[in-house]
Structures are given as structure tokens and as C-alpha cells.
N, C-alpha and C positions, 0 to 999 in steps of 0.2 A: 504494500500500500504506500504510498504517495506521500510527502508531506505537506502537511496542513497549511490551508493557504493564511497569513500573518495581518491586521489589521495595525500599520502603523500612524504616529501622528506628530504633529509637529505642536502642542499643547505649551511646551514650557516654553521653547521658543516664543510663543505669541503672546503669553504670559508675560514675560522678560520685557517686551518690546510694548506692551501695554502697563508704563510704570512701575513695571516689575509687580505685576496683579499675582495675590497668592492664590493658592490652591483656594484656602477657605473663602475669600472676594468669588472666585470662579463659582464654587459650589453653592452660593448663594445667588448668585445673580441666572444660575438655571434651575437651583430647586433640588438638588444635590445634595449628598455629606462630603466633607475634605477627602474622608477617604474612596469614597468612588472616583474622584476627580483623581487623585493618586493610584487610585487602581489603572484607572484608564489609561492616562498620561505614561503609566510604567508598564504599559501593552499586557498590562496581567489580566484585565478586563476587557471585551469589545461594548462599547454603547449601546442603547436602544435607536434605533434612527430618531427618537422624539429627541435624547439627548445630545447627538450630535450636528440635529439640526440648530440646537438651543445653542450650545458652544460654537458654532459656526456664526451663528448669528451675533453674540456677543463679539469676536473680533475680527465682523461686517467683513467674513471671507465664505467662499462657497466653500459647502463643504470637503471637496476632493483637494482643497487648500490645505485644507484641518486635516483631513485622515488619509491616508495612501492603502491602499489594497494591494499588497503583494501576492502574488502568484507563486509558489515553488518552483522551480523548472524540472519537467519531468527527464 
């Protein structure tokens, strides 16, 4: 079997670049706890699409800006 295709993201980075916004700022301005936003952010969790359309929309980028969808190569 195959490996497992990876949902990555560029979260801290646009955190950083947004006055250095914390985890807990992010997880409150979509309705979140710190640690799903650290879940995610550290690719240990994938989002629900409700939540990464929210994060998306907080640092006013389309989502495929926010999250990258890797492929394994077979």
C-alpha cells in the first residue's frame, strides 16, 4: 500500500507576518482551542473545510495559500 497523501500548511508563517498573531489570537478569532490550532499548524491534525475556510479567511488568502495537499509519488 501507498503512502498516505500529507495535508500541509503555511499557518505560522502567516501568523508571524500578521504581528506575530498567537496560536490563542488565531483560535479565537475562528472558534477554536490553542491546541487544535497547534494541532493543525504541526500537521498532527487535518481541519474540517469549515475550519480552514475560517483560517483562510482570517489572513484574507485563498485557501490553497493556507494549506498545500501533497501527493506521495507512487
Amino acid at each position: 500500500m501507498g503512502a498516505k497523501p500529507r495535508i500541509t500548511n503555511d499557518i505560522r508563517t502567516l501568523r508571524f507576518h500578521m504581528n506575530q498573531m498567537t496560536q490563542e489570537e488565531l483560535a479565537h478569532l475562528i472558534g477554536v482551542t490553542r491546541q487544535t490550532v497547534n494541532a493543525i499548524e504541526g500537521g498532527k491534525y487535518s481541519p474540517s473545510l469549515e475550519v480552514a475556510f475560517a483560517i483562510a479567511r482570517v489572513f484574507d488568502k485563498p485557501v490553497e495559500s493556507v494549506f498545500q495537499y501533497i501527493t506521495p509519488e507512487r
